[in-house]
N, C-alpha and C positions, 0 to 999 in steps of 0.2 A: 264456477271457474272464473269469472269477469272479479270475481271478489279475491281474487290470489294477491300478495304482495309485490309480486313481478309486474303488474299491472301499473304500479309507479312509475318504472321504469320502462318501458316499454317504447315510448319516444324518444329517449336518450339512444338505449341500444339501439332501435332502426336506424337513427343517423348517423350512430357508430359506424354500423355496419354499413351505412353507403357512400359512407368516408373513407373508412381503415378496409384493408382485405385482415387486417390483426386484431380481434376483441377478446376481452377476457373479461366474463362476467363472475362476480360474486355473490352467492345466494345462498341461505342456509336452505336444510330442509322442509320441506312445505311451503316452497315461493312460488311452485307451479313452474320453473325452469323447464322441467323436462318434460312437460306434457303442454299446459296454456301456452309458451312462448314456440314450440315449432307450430303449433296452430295458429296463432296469430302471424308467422311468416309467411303462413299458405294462404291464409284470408288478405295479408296485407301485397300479396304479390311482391314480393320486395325484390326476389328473382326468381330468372324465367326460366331457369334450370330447374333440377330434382339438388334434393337437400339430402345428405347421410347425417343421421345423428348414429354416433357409438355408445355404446353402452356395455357394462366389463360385465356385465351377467346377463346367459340367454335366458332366465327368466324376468327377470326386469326389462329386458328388449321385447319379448314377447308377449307382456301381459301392457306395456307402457303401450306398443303399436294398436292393441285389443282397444284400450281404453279411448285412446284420440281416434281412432276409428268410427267409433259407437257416438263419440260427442255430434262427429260428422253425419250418423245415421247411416252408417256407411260398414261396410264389410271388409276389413282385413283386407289389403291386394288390391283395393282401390285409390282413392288417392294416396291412404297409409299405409306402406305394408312393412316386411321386415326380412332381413337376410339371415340362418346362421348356417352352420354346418348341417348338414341335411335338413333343411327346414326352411322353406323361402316361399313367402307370398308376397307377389307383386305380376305388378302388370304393366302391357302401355302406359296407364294414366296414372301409374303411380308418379307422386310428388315428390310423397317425405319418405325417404328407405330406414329403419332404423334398425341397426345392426349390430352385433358380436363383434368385436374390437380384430382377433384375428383376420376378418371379410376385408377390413380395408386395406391389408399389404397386398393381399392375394388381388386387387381392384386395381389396387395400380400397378402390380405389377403385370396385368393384362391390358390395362388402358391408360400410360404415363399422363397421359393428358387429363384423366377424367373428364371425358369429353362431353358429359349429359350432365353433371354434377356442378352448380355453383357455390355451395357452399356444404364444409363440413363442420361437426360438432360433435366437440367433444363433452362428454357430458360424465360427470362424477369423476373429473381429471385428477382430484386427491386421492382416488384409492392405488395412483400410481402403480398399474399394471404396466406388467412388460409391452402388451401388445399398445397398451394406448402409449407409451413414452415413443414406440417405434413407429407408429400409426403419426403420430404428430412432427414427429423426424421426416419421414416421407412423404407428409402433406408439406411442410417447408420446403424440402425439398423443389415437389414439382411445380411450388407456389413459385418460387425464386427462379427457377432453371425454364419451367417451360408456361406454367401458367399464373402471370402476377392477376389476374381477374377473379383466380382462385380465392374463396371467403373461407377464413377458417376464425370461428368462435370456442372457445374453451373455456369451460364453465363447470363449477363445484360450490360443494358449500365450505369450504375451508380451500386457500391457497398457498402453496410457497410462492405468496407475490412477487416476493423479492425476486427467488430465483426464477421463476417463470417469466418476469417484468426484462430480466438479463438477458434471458432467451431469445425474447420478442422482442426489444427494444422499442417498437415502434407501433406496438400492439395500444388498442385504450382498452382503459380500466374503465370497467361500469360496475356499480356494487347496489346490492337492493337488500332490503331490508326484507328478517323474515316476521311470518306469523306463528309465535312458538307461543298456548298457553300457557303458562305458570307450569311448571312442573316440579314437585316435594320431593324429595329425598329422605330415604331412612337406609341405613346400614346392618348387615345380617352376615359377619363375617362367615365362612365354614371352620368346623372347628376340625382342626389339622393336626393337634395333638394326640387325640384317639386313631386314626387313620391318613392316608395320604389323600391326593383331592380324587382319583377316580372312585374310592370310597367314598368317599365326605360330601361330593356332587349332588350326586341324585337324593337323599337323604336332606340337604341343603333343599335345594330346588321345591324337594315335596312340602314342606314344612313351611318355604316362604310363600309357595304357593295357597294353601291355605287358609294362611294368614293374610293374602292379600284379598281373598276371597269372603274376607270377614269383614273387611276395612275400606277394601273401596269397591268401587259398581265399575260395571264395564267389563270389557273382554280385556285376556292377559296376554302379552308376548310376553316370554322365555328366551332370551340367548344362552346358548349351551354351545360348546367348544367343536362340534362335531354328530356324526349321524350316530354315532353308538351309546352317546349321550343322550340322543334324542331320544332312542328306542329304550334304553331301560328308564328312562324319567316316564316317557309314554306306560311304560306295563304299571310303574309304581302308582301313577298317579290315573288308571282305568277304575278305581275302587270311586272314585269323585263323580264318575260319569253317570248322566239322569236323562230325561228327556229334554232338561232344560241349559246339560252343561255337556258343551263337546273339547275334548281332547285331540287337538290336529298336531299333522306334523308339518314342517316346510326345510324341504331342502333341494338341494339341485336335482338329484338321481332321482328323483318321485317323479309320475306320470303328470301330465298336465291336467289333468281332472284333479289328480291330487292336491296337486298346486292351488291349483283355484278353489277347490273347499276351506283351505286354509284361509285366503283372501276374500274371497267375497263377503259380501253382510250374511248374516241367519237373521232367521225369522226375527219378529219383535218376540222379545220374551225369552230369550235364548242367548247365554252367555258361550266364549269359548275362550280356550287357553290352546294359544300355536308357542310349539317348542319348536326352533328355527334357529339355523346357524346365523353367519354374519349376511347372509344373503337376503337378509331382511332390516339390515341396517338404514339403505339407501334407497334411490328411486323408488321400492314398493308403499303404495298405501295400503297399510290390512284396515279394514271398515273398522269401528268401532275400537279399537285401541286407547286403552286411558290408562292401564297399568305395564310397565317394563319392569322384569326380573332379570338383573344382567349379575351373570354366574362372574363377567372381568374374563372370562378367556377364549380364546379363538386357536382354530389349527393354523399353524405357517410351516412350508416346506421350505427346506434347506436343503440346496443340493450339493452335493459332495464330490468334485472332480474325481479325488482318490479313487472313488467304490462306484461311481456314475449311476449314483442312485439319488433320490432326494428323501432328507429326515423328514418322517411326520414331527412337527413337535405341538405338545399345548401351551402353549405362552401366555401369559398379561397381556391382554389389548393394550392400546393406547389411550392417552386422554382424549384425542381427537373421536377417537370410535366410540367411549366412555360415553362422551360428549352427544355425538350422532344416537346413540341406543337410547339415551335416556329420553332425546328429543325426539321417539316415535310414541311417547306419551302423550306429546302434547303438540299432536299433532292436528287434532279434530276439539280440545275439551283442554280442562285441565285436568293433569295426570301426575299421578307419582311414580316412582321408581326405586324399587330394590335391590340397593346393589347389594354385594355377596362377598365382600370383603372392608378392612377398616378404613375409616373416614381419613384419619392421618396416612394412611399406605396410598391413596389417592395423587397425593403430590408426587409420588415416587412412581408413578408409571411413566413411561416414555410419552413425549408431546408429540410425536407419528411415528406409524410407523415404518419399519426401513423399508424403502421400494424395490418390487419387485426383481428389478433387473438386476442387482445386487449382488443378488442369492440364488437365480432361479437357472435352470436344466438353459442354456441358450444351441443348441441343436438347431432347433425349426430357425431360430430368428437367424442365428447366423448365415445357414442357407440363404434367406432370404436377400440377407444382407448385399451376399456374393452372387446370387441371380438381377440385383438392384445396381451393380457395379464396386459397391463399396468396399474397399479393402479390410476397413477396421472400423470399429464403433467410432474411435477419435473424432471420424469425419462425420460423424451426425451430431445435428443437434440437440443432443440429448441433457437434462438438469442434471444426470446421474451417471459416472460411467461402469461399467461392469466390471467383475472379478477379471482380469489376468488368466486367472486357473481354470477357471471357468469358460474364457473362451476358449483357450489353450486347449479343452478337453473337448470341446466342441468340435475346433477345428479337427482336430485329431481323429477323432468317429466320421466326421464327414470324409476324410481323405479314406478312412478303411473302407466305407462304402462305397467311394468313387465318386464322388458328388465334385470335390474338389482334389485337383492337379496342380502341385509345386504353388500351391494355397490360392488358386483361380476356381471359379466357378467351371465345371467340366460338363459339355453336352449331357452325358448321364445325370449332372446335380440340377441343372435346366428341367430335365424330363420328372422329376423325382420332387422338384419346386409344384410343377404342374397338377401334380395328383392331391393337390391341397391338404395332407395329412403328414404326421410324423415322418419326418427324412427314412426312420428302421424302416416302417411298415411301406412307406412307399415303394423306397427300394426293391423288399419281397413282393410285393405286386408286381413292382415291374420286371421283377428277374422273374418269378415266377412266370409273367406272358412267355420270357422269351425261351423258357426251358418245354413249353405245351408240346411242341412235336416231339421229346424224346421222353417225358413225362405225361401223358395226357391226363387231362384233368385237376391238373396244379394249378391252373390257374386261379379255378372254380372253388378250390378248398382254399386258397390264398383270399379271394374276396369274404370265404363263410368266416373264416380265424380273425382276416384284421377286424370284420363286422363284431364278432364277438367281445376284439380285446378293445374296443373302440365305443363298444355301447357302453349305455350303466345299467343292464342286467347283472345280477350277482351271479358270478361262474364258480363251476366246482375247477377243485383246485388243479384236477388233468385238461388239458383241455381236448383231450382226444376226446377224452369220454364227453366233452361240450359238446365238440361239432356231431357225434354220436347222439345224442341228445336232440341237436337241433333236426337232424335228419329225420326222427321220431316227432317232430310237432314244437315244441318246445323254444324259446331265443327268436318268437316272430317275430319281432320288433327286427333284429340282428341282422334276419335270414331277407326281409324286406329292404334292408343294407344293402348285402351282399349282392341281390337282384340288381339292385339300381348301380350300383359298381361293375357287374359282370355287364351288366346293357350299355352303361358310359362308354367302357373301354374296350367293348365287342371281346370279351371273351365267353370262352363255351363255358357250359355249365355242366352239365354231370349227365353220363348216361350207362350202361350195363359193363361196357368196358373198362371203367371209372372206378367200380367200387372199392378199389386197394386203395385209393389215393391217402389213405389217412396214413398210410406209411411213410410219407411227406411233408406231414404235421413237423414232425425234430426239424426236419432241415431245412423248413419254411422257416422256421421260429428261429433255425442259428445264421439265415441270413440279415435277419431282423436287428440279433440278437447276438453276435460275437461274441460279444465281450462277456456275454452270461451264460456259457456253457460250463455247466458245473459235474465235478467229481466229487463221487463218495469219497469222505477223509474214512481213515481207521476212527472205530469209535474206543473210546480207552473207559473201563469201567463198568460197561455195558456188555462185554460180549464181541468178538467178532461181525465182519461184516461176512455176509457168504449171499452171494448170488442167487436169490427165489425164496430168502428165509431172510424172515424177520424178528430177530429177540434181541430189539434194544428196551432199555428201559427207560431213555432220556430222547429227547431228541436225536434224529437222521441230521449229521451233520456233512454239507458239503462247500468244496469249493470251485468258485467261480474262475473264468479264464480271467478273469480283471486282476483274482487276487482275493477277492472278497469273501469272506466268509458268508453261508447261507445255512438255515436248517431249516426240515420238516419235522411236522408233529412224529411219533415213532409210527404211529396205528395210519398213518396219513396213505392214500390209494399209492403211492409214487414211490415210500420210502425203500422198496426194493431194488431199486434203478440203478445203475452205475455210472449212469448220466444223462443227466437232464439238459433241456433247453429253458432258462428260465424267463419267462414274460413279463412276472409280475413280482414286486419284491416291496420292503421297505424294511431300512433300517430302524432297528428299536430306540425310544427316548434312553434306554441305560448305554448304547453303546456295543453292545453285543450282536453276535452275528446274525445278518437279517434275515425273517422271514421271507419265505415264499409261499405268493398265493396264488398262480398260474405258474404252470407249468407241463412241458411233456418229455415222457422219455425219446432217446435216440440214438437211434444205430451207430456204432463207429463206423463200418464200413462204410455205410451209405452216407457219412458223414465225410471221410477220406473221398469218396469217387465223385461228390457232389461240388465239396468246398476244399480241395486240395490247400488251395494260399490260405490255408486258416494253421496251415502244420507247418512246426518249421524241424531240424535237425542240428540240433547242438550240442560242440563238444565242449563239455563242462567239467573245466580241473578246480581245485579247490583246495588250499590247507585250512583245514580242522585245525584253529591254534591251539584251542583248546584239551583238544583231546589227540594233538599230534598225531593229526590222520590225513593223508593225503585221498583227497576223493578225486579220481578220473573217472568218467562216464560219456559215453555218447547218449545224448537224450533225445527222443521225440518230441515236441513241446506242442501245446495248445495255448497259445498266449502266454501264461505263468503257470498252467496246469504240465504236470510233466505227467505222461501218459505211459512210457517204455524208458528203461535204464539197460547201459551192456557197458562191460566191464571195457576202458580205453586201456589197451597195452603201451601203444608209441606216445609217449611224451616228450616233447621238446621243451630244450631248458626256458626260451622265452615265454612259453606256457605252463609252466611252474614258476618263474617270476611271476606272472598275470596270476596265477594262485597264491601267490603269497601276497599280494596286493589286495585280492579278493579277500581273501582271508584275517585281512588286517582291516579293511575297510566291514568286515561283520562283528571282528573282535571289540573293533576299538584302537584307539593311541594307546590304551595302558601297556599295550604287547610290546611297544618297540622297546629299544634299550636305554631308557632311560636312567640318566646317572645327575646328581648335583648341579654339574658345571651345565648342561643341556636343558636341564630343568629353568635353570637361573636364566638361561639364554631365551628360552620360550616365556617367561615372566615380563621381562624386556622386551619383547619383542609385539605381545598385548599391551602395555602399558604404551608404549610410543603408538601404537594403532589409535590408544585411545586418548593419550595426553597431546601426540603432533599429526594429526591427522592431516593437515594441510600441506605438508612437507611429500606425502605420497605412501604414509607404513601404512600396509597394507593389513586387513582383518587376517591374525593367527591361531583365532577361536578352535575349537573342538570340528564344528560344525565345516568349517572353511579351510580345515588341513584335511577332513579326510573328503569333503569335495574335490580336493585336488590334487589327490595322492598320487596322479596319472604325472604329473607335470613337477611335482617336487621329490617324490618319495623314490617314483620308477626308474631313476637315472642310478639310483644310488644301488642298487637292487643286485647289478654282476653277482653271480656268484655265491648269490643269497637262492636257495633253490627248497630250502625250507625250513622248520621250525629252528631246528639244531644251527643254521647260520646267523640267525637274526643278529647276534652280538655283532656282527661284523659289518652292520650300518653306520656310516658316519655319520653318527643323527646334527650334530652341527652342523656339519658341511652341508647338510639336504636341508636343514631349515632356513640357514643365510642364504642359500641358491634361490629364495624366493623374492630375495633384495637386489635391487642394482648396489654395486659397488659405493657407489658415494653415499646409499642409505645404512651400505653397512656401516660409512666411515663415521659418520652421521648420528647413528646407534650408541657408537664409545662417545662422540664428543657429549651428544645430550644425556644418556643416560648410562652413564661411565658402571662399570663394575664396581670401583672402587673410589675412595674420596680420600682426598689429605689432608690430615687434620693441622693444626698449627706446629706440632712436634716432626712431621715430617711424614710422619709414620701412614702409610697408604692402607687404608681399612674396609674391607668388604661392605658392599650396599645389600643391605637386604630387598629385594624386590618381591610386592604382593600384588594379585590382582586386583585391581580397584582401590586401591590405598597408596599413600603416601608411599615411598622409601627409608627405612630408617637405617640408624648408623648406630652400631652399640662400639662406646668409648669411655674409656676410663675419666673421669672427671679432668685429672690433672692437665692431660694432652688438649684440653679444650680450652686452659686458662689460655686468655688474651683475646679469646674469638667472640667478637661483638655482633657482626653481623647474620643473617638467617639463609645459614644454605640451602642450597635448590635444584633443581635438575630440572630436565625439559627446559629449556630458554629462560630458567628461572620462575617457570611458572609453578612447580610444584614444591611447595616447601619439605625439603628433609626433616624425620622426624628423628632428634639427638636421643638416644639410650642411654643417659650417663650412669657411668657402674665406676661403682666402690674398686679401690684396689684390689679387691678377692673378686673383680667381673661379678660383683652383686648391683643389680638393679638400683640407682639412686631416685632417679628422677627421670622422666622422660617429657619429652620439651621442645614446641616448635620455632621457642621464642627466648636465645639464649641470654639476652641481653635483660628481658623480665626477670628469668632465674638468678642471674647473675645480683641482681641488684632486690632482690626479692626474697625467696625462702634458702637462697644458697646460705646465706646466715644461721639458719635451723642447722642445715647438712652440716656444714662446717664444724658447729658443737658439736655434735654427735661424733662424726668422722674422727676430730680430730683424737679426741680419748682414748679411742678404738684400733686408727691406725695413726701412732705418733709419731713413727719412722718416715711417713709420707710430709708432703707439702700441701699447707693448709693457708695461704695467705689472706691477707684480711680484704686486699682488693683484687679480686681474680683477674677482674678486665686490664689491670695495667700489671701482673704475676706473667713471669717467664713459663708456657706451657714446658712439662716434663714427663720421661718415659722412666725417671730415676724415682729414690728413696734421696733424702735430702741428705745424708753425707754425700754423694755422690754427683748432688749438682754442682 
């Protein structure tokens, strides 16, 4: 330990740190940052408070605490312990807490002051997760507002200095140098030709691996993109295994036994190969490491306001992570590394990758945000700020839940912040308490389902038949949740009276889960849907109250159902409708008597352009699910306008009545959007006329009461209504309909999207015209069409005064021979322009 590179520097940071309440240290990997330098803070007393170091993965927080523990001779919960979500040891005498990056909102937002805490640390601040970007907003926060004595260090082995330095302004920089042995590279593209990569992978993998099994000495790490990667490289590559060679796996969802086989040393004489996601990139040391097989891809979720689900996808790592993988080779020795794609494709990865808060579900955070006082991310100090849509969709689910009121934090979103888990599942918790006297035993199945959808045991895809399961012995892990939840929050647990409760699974799951109650669609090509009978031959296809398409396998336990509650879902990398992997069916009735404000009633008119069909309907609705249709008799004409509106707004603009002169009008009226933008013309795109069909279309609409009136739009009159007057006047002076050529003669503009204007004119009428006409303030130059006296094509030309003195000499020959009765002068620019034949001038 005394022998790390952090050792350097170790005098510089203390005096940092008892100078600045602001440090940012830089260290690559294996400088000893995250294990030597909190140890020596505790030996050096440097303060008299407890220390939090974060850490973006409970395994790295957990095995980091194990380790500086043991240096101490010491047991976990003593001076070192560690916080995460169900899983905390500490005690009085604990010092250094080190913890799961979610712990420290939830820390202060119980103790603004952190009032036992002098200093925090962040630790592996490059992997830019959500919770540490909001975790570092919050420690500024209380560092500025209520405690400047507050220490906060932040430290990685890669920075955006710049932006972090902008952040902190006032923060020091301390940088240490690492110990990285030499580490070789060799290149083993996959070959992608024959197959795509989840074929090409494992096949890849097996073949670099025993190849490096031949080539170099030492244990292997494997990065593979994922756990399902893990598992079929692990079966292909069990044929390798001896009593001298072990095949591990490491990923997050493995038991901690598990974990640790992977990491610790074996025996002497004893090689092993760990297949392990990205979560062995950073903080862990695996013993004995000297070769890295990096497959170049990793999972990233993308979450999708639209569908409020988030994409698995497999992407290209970045060079930064390239970089980190290879140097877990050479971390102890010198090591090589196999990457898995070409040496030239290297430059073309991204140099990091996007941060987390970008892309990601922000639900919990926003909560969080609104229980902290904050209106809007704006007001933290964050390097990065979040989607728009994303919060948008946020906000949105929290107000259905009741969390937030007129976009305030709401008592119920306080209570629902408290239960430290998912905004959905809190909320069921906590409606479920307050439903126990008319429900008994809802509680008790509420704490067994969140315990289930909350662990990482793998569930069958009903979850009725889970909690069924768990009641037979089975999900102890789950059910020791559920205990510790039901004892927290003093709810009862289960007794003889109890035993129907599973008939409260659906409407557990659709308080959770609104927006995911899903209806069987018709299946087309498969067969009828019928109620207890199943002969599809494709996937059970349904749809979600959001809108979202979802399916099950056809043979799948649920595909009978007419409607589910769906828990667990993820959209596919092609795009097509997501799977479901938890789920349970549910009653409507008990759904109607349970969650009334989930139904709403709407009378839904509609012209059919297409098929000149007027649809009236009274509808039930489920969000976007229409449940019940009944035929509406009383129509009112203002709701047959609002149909025909509707009905234009699903057709499209090509329905209205479009004619030449209104056409030319809407060409002009883009082109000024885009050539005078500063003047006030407003966007008349596709997209931004039927956004606003409410305010320009509807006025025009009298009397229009369906297909058969439409001619009777006065599509000018409704598209100028969107100008002030002076823009119309405005419109003729800049970009006139017509131009006057030297002859007199007033000649139609042709107007195109994105292009110039041209003017098609016979040669003659332009003799005399030198200079280069123009529209828009003269910014746009006209493009001249000069045509032959039979209006044939001559020349076309932005630069009359070039042609004139230039190829018009060629034209001239030709012309003249051709049309002799015309005027053909030998100097055009000083030639009287003419509409005549030359007796007649």
């Amino acid at each position: 330990m005394a022998a790390l590179p952090i050792t350097s520097v170790l005098p510089s940071l203390f005096a940092a740190l008892k100078s600045s309440n602001q440090v940012i240290l830089q260290a690559p990997p294996g400088a000893g940052k995250s294990t030597l330098l909190p140890l020596k803070l505790l030996q050096e007393n440097i303060f008299s408070g407890r220390i939090l170091m974060l850490e973006p993965r409970r395994l790295a927080a957990r095995n980091i605490a194990v380790f500086m523990a043991s240096q101490l001779q010491q047991k976990v919960g003593e001076d070192v312990g560690y916080r995460m979500r169900g899983d905390t040891k500490v005690s009085q005498s604990t010092r250094l807490e080190v913890v799961t990056e979610g712990i420290l909102t939830r820390m202060i937002q119980q103790d603004p002051e952190l009032t036992d805490y002098d200093l925090i640390i962040f630790d592996e601040f490059h992997e830019r997760s959500l919770n540490a970007d909001i975790g570092l907003a919050f420690a500024l926060e209380v560092q500025q507002g209520l405690r400047d004595d507050l220490n906060l260090l932040v430290m990685s082995a890669t920075l955006d200095s710049e932006g972090l330095q902008n952040m902190l302004p006032d923060a020091k920089l301390i940088t240490a140098e690492g110990r990285c042995f030499p580490v070789s590279y060799s290149y083993h593209p996959m070959d992608l030709q024959r197959s795509n990569i989840k074929q090409a992978l494992p096949n890849s993998i097996v073949a670099t691996v025993k190849l490096a099994l031949q080539q170099q000495a030492g244990n292997v790490l494997v990065f593979l993109p994922g756990v399902s990667e893990i598992k079929r490289c692990q079966q292909q590559l069990q044929e390798l295994t001896n009593e001298h060679l072990q095949v591990l796996p490491l990923y997050g969802q493995l038991t901690q036994q598990q974990q640790q086989a992977a990491i610790n040393p074996l025996a002497k004489g004893q090689r092993k190969i760990v297949l392990a996601t990205n979560i062995a990139e950073t903080s862990l040391t695996i013993e004995g490491i000297s070769v890295v097989i990096d497959s170049g891809l990793e999972r990233r979720v993308s979450f999708s306001p639209r569908s409020g689900v988030g994409r698995l996808q497999t992407k290209r790592i970045s060079q930064a992570s390239a970089t980190q993988r290879a140097g877990r080779a050479g971390r102890l020795q010198a090591g090589h590394c196999y990457r898995l794609w070409r040496e030239e494709d290297h430059s073309r990865l991204e140099a990091q990758i996007e941060p987390e808060i970008i892309a990601a579900d922000l639900t919990s955070t926003c909560l969080e945000l609104k229980v902290w006082g904050v209106d809007s991310f704006a007001e933290l100090a964050l390097l990065d700020q979040p989607s728009t849509a994303n919060v948008q969709y946020a906000e949105e689910l929290l107000t259905d839940l009741g969390a937030l009121e007129s976009g305030s934090c709401s008592k119920h979103g306080q209570a629902l912040a408290e239960f430290g888990m998912s905004p959905r599942l809190a909320h069921m918790l906590l409606t479920a308490k307050e439903w126990e006297n008319e429900r008994p035993g809802i509680s008790w199945l509420a704490c067994r389902l969140i315990a289930l959808l909350e662990g990482s045991e793998r569930l069958p895809l009903d979850l009725d038949f889970a909690l069924q399961q768990m009641a037979s012995g089975h999900f102890k892990q789950a059910l020791r949740q559920a205990q510790q939840w039901a004892q927290r929050f003093s709810f009862v647990k289960s007794s003889s009276k109890q035993a129907n409760t599973h008939a409260y699974t659906g409407l557990l799951l659709a308080l959770a889960y609104p927006d995911r109650i899903a209806q069987r669609r018709t299946c087309s090509g498969s067969g009828q849907a019928a109620r207890g009978q199943a002969i599809y031959s494709q996937d059970v296809r349904y749809m979600l109250s959001n809108g979202l398409g979802v399916k099950l396998m056809a043979d799948a336990s649920l595909a009978t159902a007419e409607l589910l509650v769906v828990a667990d879902l993820s959209l596919t990398e092609q795009g097509a409708d997501a799977m479901v992997y938890n789920a349970c069916d549910v009653d409507l009735a008990e759904l109607k008597a349970g969650l009334p404000q989930l139904f709403t009633e709407q009378a839904f008119v509609q012209w059919d352009l297409k098929a000149q069909k007027l649809i009236a309907q009274q509808r039930q609705c489920l969000g976007k699910l229409v449940l019940s249709r009944q035929v509406l008799t009383t129509i009112t004409p203002a709701q047959k306008q609002a149909a025909v509106l509707a009905g234009i707004r699903k057709a499209g603009l090509s329905v209205l009545p479009w004619n030449d002169q209104n056409k030319a009008l809407l060409t002009r009226l883009r082109c000024a959007n885009q050539w005078l933008p500063e003047l006030g013309f407003i966007d008349y795109s596709d997209e931004a006329l039927i956004a606003d069909l409410d305010n320009w279309l509807l006025p025009y609409l009298t009397g229009v009461t369906g297909p058969a009136q439409m001619k009777k739009i006065p599509l000018t009159d409704a598209l100028l209504s969107r100008l002030e007057w002076s823009l119309q006047q405005r419109l003729d002076k800049e970009l006139p309909t017509h131009f006057t050529v030297p002859t007199g003669s007033k000649i139609k503009l042709r107007y195109s999207d994105n292009v110039a204007p041209s003017l098609p004119v016979r040669i003659q009428e332009m003799f005399g015209q030198a200079n280069k006409p123009a529209v828009a303030n003269g910014r746009v130059p006209i493009v001249i069409e000069l045509l032959s006296p039979a209006q044939r094509p001559l020349q076309i030309t932005q630069d009359l005064l070039g042609f004139w003195s230039g190829s018009y000499t060629e034209v001239k020959k030709e012309m003249k021979g051709r049309y002799p009765k015309h005027y053909w002068p030998d100097n055009p620019l000083e030639a009287m322009p003419t509409r005549r034949v030359k007796k007649h001038m």
